[in-house]
N, C-alpha and C positions, 0 to 999 in steps of 0.2 A: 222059926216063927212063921215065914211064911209057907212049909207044907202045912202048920198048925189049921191057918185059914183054908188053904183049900181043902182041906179034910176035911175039917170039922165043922167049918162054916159054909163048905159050900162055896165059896168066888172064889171068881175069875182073879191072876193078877198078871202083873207084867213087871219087869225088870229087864233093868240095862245101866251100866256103870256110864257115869257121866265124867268129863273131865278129860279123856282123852282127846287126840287127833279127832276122832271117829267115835260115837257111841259103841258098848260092848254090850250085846246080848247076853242075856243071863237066864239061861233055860235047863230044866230036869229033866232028866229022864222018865220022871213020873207024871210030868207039865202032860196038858189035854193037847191038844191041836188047839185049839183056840185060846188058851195061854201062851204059846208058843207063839202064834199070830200076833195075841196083844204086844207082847214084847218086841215083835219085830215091828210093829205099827206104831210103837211107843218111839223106837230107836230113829225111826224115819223122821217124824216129828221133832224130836229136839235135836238133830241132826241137823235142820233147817232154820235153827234159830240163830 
């Protein structure tokens, strides 16, 4: 579903598994550079909560 949206729709997204010690980044091989970034800027952020 989410290559659906960036194909098809166009955005940006970000992921990261919650629940651990540590957030886990969750990136493709097909991810831009700046999906890749969001998800590491996502992970930082709730990381800190």
């Amino acid at each position: 579903m989410t290559k659906a949206l960036v194909y098809f729709a166009k955005r940006n997204v970000a992921a990261a598994v919650m629940g651990a010690a540590k957030p886990i980044v969750m990136t493709s091989r097909t991810d831009t550079v700046e999906n890749k970034m969001l998800s590491i800027a996502m992970a930082l952020y709730i990381s800190d909560r």
